[in-house]
N, C-alpha and C positions, 0 to 999 in steps of 0.2 A: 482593417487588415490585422492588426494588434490584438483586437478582439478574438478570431478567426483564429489564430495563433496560440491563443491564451486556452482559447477552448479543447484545440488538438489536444494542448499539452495536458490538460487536464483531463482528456479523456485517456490518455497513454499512462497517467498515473491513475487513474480508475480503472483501466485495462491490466496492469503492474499488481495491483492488490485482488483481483480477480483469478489473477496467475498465483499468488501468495495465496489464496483458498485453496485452490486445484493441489495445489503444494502440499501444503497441510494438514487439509483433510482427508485428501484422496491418496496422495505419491508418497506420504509419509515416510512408510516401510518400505516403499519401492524403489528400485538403484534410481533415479533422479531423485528422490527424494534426499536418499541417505547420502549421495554426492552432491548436493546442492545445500545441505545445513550440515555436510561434516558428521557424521553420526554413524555409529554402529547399529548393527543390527539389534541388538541387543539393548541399545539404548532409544532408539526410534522406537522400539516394542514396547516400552517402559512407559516413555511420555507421550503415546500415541494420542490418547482421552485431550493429554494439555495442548500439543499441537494442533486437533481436531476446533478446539475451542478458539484457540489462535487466528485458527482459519478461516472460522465466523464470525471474530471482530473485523479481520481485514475485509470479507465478504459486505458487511456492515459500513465500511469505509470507502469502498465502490462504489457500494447504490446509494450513498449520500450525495460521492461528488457526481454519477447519474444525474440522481433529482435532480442537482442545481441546475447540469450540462440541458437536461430536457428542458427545465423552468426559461432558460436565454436570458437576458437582461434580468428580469425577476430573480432570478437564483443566485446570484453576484454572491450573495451575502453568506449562501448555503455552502457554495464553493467553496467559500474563504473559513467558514469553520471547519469545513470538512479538510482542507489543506492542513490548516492549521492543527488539527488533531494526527494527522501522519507526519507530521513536522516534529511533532513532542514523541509521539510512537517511536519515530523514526532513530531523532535522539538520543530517549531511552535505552532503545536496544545497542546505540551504537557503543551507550558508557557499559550497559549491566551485560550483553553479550559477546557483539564484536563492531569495532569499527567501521567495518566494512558494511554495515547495514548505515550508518550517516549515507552515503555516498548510494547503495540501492535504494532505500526509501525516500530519509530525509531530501537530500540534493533535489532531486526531480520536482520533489512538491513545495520546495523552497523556489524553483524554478516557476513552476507554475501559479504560485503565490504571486510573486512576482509580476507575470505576466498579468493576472487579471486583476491587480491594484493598476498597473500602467493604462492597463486596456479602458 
């Protein structure tokens, strides 16, 4: 059951950084966009390129924790780096951007960390 648990959650923060692509790639300039990172027009227009790149790391950190979710028991391992790299991501952006990204990235995947060391 723990297992089973461990997996949701992991797919819900691989789902989370799938929505952070759509975000940054795509909604950039667009009002969810610029209401969702705080941004001007002016400024979303500016760093569109860095955001767009953003977007494909986090894309990059989906289809990792994927692989693992697909591999089952085997991909334990793939999980756990793949967490673990949104864990530091997460972090980082909460000290160099805003807080409030600890609590949307980090939390979740320190959550699901979690779960599948227990599991």
């Amino acid at each position: 059951m723990l297992g089973v648990l461990a997996s949701v959650v992991v797919g819900l923060v691989a789902l989370l950084h799938l929505y952070f692509l759509v975000l940054e790639m795509f909604l950039w300039t667009r009002p969810l966009g610029l209401k969702t990172f705080r941004n001007s027009p002016e400024k979303a227009e500016i760093t569109r390129v860095l955001a767009a790149n953003q977007g494909l790391y986090n894309g990059f950190l989906a289809a990792g924790l994927i692989w693992g979710l697909v591999l089952g028991a085997a991909g334990r391992h793939i999980e756990l780096f793949f967490l673990g790299c949104v864990i530091v991501a997460g972090v980082y952006g909460a000290y160099s951007v805003s807080p409030r990204i600890l609590w949307v990235q980090a939390a979740p995947a320190a959550a699901a960390l979690g779960l599948v060391l227990a599991s």
